[in-house]
N, C-alpha and C positions, 0 to 999 in steps of 0.2 A: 598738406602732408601727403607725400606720393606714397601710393599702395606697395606692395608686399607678397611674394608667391615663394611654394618650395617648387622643383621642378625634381623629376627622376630622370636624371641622365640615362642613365644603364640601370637595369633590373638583373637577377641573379637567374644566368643561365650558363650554357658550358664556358661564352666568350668571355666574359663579363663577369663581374661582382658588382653589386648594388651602388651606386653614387648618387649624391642630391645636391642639389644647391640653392641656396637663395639667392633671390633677385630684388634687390632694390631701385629699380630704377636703370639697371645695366650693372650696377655696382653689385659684385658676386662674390657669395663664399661660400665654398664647396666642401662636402664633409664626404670624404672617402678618396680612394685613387687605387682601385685595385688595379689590375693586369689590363689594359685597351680601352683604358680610360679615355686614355688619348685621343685612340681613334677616334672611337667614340664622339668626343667631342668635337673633331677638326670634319668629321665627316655630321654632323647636325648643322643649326642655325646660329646657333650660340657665336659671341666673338669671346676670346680670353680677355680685351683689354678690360682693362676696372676689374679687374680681380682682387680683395682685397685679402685676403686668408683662406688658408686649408685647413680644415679639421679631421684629423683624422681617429676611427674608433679603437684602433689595434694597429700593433707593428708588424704584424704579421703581411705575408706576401696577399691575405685575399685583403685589406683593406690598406696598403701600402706599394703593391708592387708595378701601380704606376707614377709614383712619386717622383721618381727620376725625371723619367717621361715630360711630364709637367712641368716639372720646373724647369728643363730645357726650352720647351713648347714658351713657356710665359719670359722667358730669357731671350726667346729669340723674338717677341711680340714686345721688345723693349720695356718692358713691363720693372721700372725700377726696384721694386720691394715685395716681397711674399712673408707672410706669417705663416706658420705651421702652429698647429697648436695638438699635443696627443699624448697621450699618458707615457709613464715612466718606461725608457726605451727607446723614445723617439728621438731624440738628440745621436744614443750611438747607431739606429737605424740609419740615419743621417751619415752619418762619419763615414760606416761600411761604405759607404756611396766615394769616397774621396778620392778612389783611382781613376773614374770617368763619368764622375759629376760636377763641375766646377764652373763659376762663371765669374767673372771681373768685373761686369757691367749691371751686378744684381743683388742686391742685400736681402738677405736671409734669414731671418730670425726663425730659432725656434723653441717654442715655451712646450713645458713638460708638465701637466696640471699636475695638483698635488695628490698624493696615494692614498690618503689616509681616507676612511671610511666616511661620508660626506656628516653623518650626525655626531663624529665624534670633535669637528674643527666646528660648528656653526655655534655659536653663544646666544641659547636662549632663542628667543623667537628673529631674532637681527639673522640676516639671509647672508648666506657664507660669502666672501670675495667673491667677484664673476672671473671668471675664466680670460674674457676676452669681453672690451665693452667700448663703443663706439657711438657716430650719432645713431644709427642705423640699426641695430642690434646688441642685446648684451646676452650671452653666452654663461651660464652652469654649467659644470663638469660633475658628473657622478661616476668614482671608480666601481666598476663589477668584476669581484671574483667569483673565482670557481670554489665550490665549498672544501673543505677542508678534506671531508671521508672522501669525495669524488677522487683528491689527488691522490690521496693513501692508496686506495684502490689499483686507481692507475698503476701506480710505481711497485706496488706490495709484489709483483711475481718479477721483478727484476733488481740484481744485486747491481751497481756499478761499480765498476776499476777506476781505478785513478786515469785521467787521459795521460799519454806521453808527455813530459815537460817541455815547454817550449825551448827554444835554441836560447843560448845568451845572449846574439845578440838581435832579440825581438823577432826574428824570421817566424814563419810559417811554422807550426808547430812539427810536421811529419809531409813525406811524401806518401808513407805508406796507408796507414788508419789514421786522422785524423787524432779520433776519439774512439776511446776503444769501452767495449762496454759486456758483461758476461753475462748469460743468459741464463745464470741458475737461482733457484727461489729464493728469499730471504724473509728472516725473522718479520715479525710483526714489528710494526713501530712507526715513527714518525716520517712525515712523507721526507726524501732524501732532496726533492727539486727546489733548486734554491729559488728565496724571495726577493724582491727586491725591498731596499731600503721604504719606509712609510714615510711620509714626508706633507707635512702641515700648510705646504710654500709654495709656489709656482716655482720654475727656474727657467731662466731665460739665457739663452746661447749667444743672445748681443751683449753681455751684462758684462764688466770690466773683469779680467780674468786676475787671479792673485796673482802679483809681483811676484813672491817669490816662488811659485811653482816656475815661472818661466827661468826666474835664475839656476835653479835645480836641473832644468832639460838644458841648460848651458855647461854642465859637468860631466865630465870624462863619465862614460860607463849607464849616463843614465837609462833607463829601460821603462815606457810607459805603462807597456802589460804589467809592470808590477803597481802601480798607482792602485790604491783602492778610496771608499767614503767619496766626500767633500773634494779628496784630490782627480780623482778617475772623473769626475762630471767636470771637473774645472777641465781637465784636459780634451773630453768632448768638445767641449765650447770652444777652446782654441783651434781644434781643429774646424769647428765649422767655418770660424770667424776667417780662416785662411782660405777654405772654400769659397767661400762669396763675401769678399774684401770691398765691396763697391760699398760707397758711404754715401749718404743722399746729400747735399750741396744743403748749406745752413738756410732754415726757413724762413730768418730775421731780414733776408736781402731783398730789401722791397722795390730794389732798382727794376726787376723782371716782373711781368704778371705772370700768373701761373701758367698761360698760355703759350707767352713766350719762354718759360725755363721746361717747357715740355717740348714747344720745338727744339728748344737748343740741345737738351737730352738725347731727342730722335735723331738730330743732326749728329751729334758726336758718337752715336749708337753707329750711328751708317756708316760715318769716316770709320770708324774700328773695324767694320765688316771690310770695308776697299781695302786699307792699308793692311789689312792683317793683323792690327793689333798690335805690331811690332814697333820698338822705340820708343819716348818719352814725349809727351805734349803737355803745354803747361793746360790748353785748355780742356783736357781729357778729363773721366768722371773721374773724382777723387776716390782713391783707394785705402786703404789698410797695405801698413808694412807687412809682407809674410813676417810670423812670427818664431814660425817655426823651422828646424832645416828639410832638404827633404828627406834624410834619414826618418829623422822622427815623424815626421807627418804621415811612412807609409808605415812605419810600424805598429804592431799588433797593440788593437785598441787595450785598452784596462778590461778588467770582467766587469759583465755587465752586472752578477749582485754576485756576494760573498757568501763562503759555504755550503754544506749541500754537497749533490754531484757536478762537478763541473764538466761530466756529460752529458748531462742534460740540459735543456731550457731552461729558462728563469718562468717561475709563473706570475708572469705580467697579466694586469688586469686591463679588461677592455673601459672603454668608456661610453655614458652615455649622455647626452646634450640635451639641457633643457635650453630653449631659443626664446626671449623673451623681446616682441616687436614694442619698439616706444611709444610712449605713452603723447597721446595727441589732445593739446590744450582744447577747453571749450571755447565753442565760438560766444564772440564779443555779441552782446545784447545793444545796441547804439541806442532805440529807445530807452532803453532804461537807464543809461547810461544817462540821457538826458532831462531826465524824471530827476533823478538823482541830483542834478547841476552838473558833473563832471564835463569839464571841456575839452575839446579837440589836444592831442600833445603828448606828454610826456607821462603823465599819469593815466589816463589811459593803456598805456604800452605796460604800466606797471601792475596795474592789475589783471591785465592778460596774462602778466608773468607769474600770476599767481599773492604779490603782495598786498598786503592794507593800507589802504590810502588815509591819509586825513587833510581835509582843504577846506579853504573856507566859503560859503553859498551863501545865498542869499537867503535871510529867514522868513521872508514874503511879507515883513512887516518897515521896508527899506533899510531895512540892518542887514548883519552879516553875521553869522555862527559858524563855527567849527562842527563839521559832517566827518566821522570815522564810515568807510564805505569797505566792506571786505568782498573778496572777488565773485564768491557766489551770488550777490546781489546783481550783478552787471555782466556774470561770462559764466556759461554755460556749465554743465558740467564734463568733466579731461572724461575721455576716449580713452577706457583702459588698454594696451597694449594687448594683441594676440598672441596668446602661446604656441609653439611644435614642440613636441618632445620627439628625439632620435633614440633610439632604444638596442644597443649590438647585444645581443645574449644569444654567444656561442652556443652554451652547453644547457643541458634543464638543471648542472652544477654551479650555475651562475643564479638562477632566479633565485633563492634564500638571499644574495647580497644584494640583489637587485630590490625585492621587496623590502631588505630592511632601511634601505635607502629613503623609500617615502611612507614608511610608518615611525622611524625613529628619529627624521628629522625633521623639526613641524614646518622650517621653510617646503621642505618637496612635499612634504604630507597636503598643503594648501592646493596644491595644481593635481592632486588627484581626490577628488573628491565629487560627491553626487549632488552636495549642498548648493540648492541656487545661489544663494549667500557667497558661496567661496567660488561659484562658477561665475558670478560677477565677477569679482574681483581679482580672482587668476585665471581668465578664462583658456584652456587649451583646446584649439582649434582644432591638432592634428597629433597623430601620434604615428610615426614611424618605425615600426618594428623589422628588425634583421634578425630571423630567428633562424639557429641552426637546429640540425635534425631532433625532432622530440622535443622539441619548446614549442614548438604552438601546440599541442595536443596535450600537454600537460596541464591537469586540471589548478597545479597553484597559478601558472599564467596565465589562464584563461580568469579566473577568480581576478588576477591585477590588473587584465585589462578590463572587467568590470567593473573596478571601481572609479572611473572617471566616468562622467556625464553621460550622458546614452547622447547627447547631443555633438562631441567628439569624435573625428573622423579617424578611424582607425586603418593605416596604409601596410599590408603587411606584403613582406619582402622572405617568403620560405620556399627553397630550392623543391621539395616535394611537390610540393602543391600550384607550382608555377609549369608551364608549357614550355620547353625548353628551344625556344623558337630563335633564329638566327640575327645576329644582329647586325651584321655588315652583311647588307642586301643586295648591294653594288657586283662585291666578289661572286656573293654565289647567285646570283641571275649570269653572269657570264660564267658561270661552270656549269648552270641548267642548262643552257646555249651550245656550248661544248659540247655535250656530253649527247647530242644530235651527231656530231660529227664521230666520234668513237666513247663508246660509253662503258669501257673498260678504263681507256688511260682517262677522261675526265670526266669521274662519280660525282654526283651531286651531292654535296653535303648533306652530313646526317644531321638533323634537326624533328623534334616533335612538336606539336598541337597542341598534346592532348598531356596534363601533370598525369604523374606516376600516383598521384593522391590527391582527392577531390575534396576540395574546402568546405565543400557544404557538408561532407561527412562529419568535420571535427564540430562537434553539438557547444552549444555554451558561450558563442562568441558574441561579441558586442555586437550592438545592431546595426551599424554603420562601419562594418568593417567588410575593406574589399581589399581582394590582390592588388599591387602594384603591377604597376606596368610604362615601359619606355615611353616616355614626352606622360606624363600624367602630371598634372600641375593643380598644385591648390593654392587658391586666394588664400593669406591670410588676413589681407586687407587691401579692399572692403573682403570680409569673411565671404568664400563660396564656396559649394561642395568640388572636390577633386572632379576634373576633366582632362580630357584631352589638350594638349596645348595645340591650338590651331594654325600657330606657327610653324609645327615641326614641318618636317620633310617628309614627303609619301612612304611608306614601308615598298619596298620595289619589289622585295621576295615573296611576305607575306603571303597576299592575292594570289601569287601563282602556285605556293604551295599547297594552298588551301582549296587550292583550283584540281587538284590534284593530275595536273599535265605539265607537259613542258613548256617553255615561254616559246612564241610565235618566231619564226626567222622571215625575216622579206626572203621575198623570190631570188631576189638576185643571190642572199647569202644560202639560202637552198639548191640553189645549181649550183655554186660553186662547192659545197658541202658534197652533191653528187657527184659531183665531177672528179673530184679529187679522191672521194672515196672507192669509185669506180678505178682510178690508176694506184691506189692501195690493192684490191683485190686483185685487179690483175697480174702484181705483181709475186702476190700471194701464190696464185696461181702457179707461175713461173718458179716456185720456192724460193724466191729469192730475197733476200740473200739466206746464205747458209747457214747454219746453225755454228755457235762461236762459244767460247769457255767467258760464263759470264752472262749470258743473254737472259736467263731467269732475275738477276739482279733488279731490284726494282729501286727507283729514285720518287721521291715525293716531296716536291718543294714545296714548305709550308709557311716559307716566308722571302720573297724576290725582290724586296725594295730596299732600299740603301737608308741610313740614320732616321727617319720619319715615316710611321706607316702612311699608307691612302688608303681611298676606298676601294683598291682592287689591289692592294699590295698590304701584306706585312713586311715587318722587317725580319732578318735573315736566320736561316732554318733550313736546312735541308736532311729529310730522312733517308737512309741508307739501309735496304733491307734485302740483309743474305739469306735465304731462303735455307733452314739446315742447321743455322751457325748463329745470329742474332740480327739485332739491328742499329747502326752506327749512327749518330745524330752529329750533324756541322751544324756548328753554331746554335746558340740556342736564344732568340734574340723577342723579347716582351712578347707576351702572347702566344708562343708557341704551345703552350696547352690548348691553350682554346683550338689552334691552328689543327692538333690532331684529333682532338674532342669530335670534332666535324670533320675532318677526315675519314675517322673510323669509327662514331657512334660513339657515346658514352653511356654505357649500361650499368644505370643504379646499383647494380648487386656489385660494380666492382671487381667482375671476372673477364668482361668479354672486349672487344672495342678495344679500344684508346686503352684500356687497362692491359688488355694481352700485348698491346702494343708496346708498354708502357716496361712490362715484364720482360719483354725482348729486346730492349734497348742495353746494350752493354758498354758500350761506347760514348759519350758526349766529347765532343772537341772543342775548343773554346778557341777561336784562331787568338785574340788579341783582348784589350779591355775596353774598348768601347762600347757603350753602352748598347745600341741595336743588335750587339752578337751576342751578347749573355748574359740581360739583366732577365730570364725568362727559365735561368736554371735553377733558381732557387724553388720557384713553384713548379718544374718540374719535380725536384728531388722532396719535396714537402708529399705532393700526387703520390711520389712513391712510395712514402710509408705508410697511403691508407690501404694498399692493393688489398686485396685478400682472396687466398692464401698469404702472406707476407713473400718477397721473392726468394726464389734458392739458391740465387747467385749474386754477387755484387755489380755496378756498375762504374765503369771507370771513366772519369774523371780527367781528362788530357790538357792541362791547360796552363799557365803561367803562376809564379809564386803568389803574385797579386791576388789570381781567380782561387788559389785555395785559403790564402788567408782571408779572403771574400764571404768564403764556404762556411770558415769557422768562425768568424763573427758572426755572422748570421746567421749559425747555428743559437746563437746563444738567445736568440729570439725566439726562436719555435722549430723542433722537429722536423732537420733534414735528411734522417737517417744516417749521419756522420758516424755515429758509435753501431750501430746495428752489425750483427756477424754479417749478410750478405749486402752491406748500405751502400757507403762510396768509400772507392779506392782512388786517391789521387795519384797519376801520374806528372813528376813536370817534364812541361815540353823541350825546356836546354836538355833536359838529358836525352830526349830523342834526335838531339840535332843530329843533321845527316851529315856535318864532321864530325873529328874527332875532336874531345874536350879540350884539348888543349889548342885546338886551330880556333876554338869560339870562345872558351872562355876557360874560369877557374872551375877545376872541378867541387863539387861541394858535398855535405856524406849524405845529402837527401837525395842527390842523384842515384845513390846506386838501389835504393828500394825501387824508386823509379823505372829503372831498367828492367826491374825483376817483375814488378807486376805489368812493364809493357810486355812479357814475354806471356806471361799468364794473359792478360788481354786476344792477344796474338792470337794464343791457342784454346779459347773459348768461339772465335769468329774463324778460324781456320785461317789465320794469314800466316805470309811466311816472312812480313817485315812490316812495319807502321813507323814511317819515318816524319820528322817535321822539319821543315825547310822556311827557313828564316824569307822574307820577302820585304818589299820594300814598300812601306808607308811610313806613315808619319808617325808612328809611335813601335816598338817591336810588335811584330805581327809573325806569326807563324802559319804559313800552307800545309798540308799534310800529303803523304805519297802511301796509300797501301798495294802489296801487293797481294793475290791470296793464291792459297796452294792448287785452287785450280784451274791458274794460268790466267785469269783476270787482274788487271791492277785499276785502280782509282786516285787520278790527282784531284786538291783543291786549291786553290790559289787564294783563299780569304781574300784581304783587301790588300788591294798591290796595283804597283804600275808595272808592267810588262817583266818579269824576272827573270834572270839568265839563269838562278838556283834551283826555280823550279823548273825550268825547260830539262835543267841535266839532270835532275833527279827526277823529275817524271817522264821521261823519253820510255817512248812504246807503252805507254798507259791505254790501257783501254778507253777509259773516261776520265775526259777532263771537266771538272766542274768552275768555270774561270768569272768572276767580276767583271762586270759589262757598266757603268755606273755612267760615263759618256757614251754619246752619241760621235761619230767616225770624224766629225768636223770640228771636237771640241779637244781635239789633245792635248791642247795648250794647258786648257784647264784642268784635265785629268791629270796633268804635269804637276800642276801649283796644288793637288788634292789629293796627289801620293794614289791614283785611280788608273783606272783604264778604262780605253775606249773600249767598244764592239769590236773597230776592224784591229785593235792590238792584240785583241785577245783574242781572235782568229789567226792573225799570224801565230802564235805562242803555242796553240794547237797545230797550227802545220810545221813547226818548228823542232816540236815537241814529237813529232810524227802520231799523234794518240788518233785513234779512231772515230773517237766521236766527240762533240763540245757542247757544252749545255751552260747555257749564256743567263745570269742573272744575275742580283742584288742593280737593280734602277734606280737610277736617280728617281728623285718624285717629281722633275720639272718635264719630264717625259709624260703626257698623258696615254693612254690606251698602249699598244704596242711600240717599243721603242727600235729604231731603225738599227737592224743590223748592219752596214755594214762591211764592206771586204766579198770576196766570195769564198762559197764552202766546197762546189763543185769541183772536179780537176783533179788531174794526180797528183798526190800526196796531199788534199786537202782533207779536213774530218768532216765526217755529216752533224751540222751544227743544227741545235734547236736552242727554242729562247721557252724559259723558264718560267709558268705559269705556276701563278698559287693554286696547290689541291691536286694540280695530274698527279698522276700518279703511270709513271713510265717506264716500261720492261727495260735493262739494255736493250735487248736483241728487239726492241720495236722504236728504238732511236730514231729508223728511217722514215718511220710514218710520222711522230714529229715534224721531222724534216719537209717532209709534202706536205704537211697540212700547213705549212708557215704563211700560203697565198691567203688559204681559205678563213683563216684565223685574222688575218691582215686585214682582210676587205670586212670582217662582220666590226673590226676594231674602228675601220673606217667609217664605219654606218652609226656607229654611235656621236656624232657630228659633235654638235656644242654642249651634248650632256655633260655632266659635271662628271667625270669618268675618275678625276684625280681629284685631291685637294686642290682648294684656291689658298693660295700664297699670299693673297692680300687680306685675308682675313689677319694676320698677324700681325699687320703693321697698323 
């Protein structure tokens, strides 16, 4: 029987939420997926293949909001089939996902454990359903809520309004306020946040969907949002089921080894990626009929529970996972065996298996008698399985259900206990704690983690009391490198050492309990204490930060560093160039890679900061918290940093709905209702009908400030189109809020127009044109191939911010990918006559700096730079960019065969 480890992918710091995973043998199942998950992963040792299931603790953005991520990542590692498995929620978590989550080539299940309190379903001492149960592991679920008074509390100083009614025909609820909510006190009484349904059952999203709902969404007028109960989940399911249609080919076909039905898998996986996917093959993966039209499949999900305020959340409970490793037979005794008379065969094999023999031997008197032989006589005694418990408790409102969980149910009661007796017999090895603020320091917790075994490895994962140290080391070792060459436009990320709170202060802990920490791996079999896993990959930043200097440059990239700096000053010198409307403006790309982060790229982000007026955010694409967390410090109190940043942001634009531009606004806008002070003005919201019905489904999961007086204001982007309505489309009555609060946007950032200018990709995409009143303008081009809409609406732009995704010799291909090359998007700015170009979103098959090019030099050309994660660049210092491109080039060139990008073949 092969061994057994947990691993900590990610630990909880500004990048990152906590993740683990077990390993079987290669064979992996991961419990979490917050925000750079991804990365995370594709930049370790770990492969995705054999992936067998995700578990997730909460639907929430920190232990969900790289789900997407994922399962694109395992989709595109041909990876036939994923389980999810996560408490009530996770199905319409799932759904929200439908505008640019989807795969053909990938079956999807997802099981929702059941709600109801773990000791009120278990019968008697018999141990409740498993969750999830295989050779390899069998999986417990324990729901934890938050106590009852904690919610009262919460909710007691706010009254709620009814939100606006949705449209009749399922649209987006409002362009204006989402969800609208009033700020004055209210009576005492019960808490107003609805619950979700209790539920005794799993429910599975593969599970046959009732007939006749599907006949009902066949009916003139039907509307899904109104669905509630038993019907609202069944229609969950059908949407997922449309989502990921791929069927696995029947198991009964014994004509193929498994060998061969996996290459033929990988083969027709490949044919799909060449041809496009387009047309009919009879030998293609088997699919699912869509079910649904796409009317209804984009329309506004059902509520997620009934009653209550429907401004607010549902109060979903987290989960925690008891992991219980299989139980490993004794070894066969052969002397004994032969003591006994048992011979060589088939009975043998039986009593390994556990049963009682009866045969006939010899009675040493040349007779024969019948011997009843049972298996402890002859096979050792079974290898009890090793326990991990996973432990999520958000709030110190959760431990009351958390504790009643293993005192009122004698199955959980058995795995914490002190008794040798029960620590035979349910031994847990390890225990996993994810504790938010005020839970470890809480003397009932600390009391629950006492009660298992002093022998019991206790792993805890508390943002306080952890070093809030960087995790993609790659990036910021080349921004410690930079920032030699000017160390204004490139600050080394902010990152600490040293936690805000020192573990060995909080008194009373088990004795075996240590901080977690990134690659920390425990045996659970053969059982060993938590260690480093010796496989990981170097920490590349750590050592230098700790070093407290900057990383070394070769000689050669230090003359060149001098040299170039020396024709910066000079020029300086010269004053030149002259001072322009605009030059204070500062740009901060905090994400330049195109659908897949790397190790020196995120995906797409760009900050916009007017000095005076606010800060305008393009794109907001996975990880972009993290992305300004380290840009600008994150300070615990929640005033200063990334939070002043965070307060300044009045703007977000969403160009389109693929996933690397905006599955990172949700934890944005979550970020923003913990600010404190609360903010004093709202932020607005630019983006497509899709992105706001996006907003309010997933509102409905956990607090995104939707109903808040200063929360989010949606604007849609048809109503900014830079025709008029009727040259683009039908006008609709959500457009004209829309207009109104783009004017109020306007005139918060001081512009005199913010226009959106439709482009050409492969799905509707929107660029954006601002201009501002003092004489500065700003284009973007999102994803596009070369546009003639935005050359005429962005002509004399100061800055163009343009997609660069090929290299000058791959047109062809940026043709068939709705993209642009470098020397396109250089024309486009000389076309455009704009002053300056700032070249980003790269492909990931670029490693180090990607080849601009065209040239920038010459009349009427702009002075073009390429778009690093973390600068941080004035307009009016464009041109030092601009020169520094040799000297950035050649240090990119020194990093020779290092692993600078992901490897691509790790997926296949």
């Amino acid at each position: 029987m092969q061994g057994w480890e947990v691993s900590v992918l990610t630990e909880a710091t500004s990048d990152v939420e906590p993740t683990l995973f077990v390993n079987f043998g290669g064979e992996k199942y991961v419990f979490n997926a917050g925000e750079n998950m991804v990365r995370a992963w594709i930049s370790g040792h770990h492969s995705v293949r054999k992936t067998k299931a995700l578990f997730v603790t909460g639907v929430g953005t920190a232990r969900c909001g790289g789900v997407p991520g994922f399962l694109m990542l395992c989709a595109d590692a041909t990876i036939p089939k994923l389980e999810i498995y996560g408490p009530y929620g996770l199905m319409h978590y799932l759904a929200t996902m439908r505008g640019y989550t989807y795969r053909t080539t990938m079956a999807v299940k997802a099981v929702e454990a059941p709600s109801a309190p773990v000791q009120t379903i278990q019968s008697g001492e018999k141990p409740p359903p498993p969750l999830f149960h295989d050779k390899n592991l069998t999986v417990y679920s324990i729901p934890i809520y938050p106590s009852t008074s904690a919610s009262q509390k919460q909710d007691s100083t706010e009254d709620m309004a009814e939100p606006e009614p949705a449209p009749s025909d399922g649209s987006p609820i409002s362009a204006d306020r989402p969800l609208k909510r009033k700020r004055t006190a209210s009576p005492e009484g019960p808490s107003k946040r609805r619950s979700p349904p209790i539920t005794d059952r799993t429910v599975d999203s593969a599970s046959p969907v009732s007939a006749s709902l599907v006949e009902r969404a066949r009916a003139p007028g039907f509307q899904p949002s109104k669905l509630t109960g038993e019907d609202a989940q069944e229609w969950r399911k059908l949407i997922l089921q449309d989502m990921f249609p791929y069927e696995e080919p029947a198991e009964s076909d014994d004509a193929l080894s498994s060998v061969q039905k996996e290459k033929a898998r990988l083969a027709q996986a490949q044919a799909k990626k060449l041809t496009g996917g387009g047309g009919m093959d009879v030998d293609a993966p088997p699919r699912r009929v869509p079910v649904l039209s796409r009317e209804h499949f984009f329309a506004r999900l059902p509520r997620l529970a009934e009653g209550g305020d429907l401004s607010s959340p549902s109060t979903l409970p987290t989960l925690a996972y008891l992991l219980v490793g299989p139980t490993v037979r004794g070894k066969f005794d052969a002397r004994k065996a032969e003591e006994l008379g048992i011979p060589n065969g088939p009975i043998r094999g039986r009593l390994t298996k556990g049963e009682t023999v009866t045969l006939e031997v010899d009675d040493g008197q040349g007779g024969k008698m019948q011997r009843t032989v049972r298996p402890e006589e002859c096979v050792g005694p079974n290898e009890v399985g090793q326990s991990v418990l996973i432990l999520d408790v958000p709030t110190p409102a959760h431990i009351p259900s958390l504790l009643e969980s293993f005192t009122e149910s004698p199955f959980f009661a058995q795995y914490r206990s002190k008794s040798p007796e029960m620590r035979k017999a349910h031994p847990v090895h390890a225990v996993f704690h994810l504790c938010g603020d005020g839970v470890l320091e809480d003397e009932r917790y600390k009391e629950f983690m006492n009660g298992f075994s002093d022998d019991t490895h206790h792993i805890i994962s508390s943002r306080k009391h952890m070093a809030d140290k960087i995790t993609f080391g790659h990036s910021a070792l080349l921004q410690a490198k930079l920032n030699q060459l000017d160390a204004e436009m490139f600050p080394v990320p902010k990152y600490s050492l040293e936690p805000s709170g020192d573990l060995s202060a909080v008194s009373g802990l088990p004795p075996k309990a240590i901080l977690s920490y990134r690659n920390l791996q425990i045996r659970a079999r053969p059982a060993r204490p938590p260690a480093r896993d010796d496989r990981a990959k170097e920490d590349v930043f750590t050592s230098v930060a700790e070093s407290g200097s900057l990383p070394e440059l070769s000689n050669s990239v230090q003359e060149k560093f001098s040299e170039v700096k020396a024709k910066v000053d000079a020029r300086i010198a010269r004053r030149s160039p002259a001072a322009q409307p605009g030059d204070d403006v500062v740009i901060t790309p905090l994400g330049t890679g195109s659908a897949l982060p790397t190790l020196l790229r995120n995906v797409s982000g760009t900050l916009i900061q007017v000095p005076g007026h606010g800060t305008i955010l393009l794109d907001c694409g996975e990880g972009t918290w993290g992305q300004l967390a380290r840009s600008f410090g994150n300070d615990p109190e929640r005033t200063s940093g990334v939070w002043q940043v965070l307060r300044d942001i009045k703007c977000i634009f969403l160009s389109h709905i693929h996933g690397d531009h905006h599955m990172g606004v949700s934890k944005i806008l979550q970020m923003r209702t913990l600010m404190n002070p609360p903010p004093s003005e709202p932020v607005y919201v630019v983006g497509l009908r899709h992105h706001l019905m996006y907003l309010v489904e997933r509102h409905e999961l956990e607090d995104l400030g939707l109903a808040d007086p200063n929360g989010v204001v949606m604007v849609l982007s048809d109503a900014l189109n830079w025709r008029p309505p009727r040259l683009y489309g039908r006008v609709q009555p959500q457009d004209e809020p829309s207009l109104e609060n783009a004017r109020a946007m306007c005139n918060t950032l001081g512009l005199k127009s913010f226009t959106a200018v439709d482009v050409m990709h492969r799905i509707r995409c929107y660029g954006c044109v601002a201009r501002h009143e003092d004489g500065w303008g700003l284009a973007f081009s999102a994803d596009t191939m070369p546009s003639e809409n935005l050359i005429r609406v962005g002509r004399d732009a100061t800055l163009l911010i343009h997609e660069s995704s090929m290299s000058p010799e791959e047109e062809k291909l940026a043709r068939e990918k709705a993209h642009s090359t470098s020397a396109q998007a250089i024309d486009v700015g000389r076309r455009m006559r704009v002053q300056k170009l700032l070249l980003t979103h790269f492909s990931a098959r670029y490693p180090g700096m990607p080849r601009q090019g065209g040239r920038s030099d010459g009349t009427g050309s702009p002075v073009v730079g390429i778009a690093l994660d973390f600068a941080r660049i004035r307009l009016g210092d464009m041109w030092k960019l601009n020169m520094y491109m040799p000297a950035i080039q050649l240090m990119f060139d020194e990093l020779g065969e290092d692993p600078t990008e992901i490897d691509l073949t790790k997926l296949e």
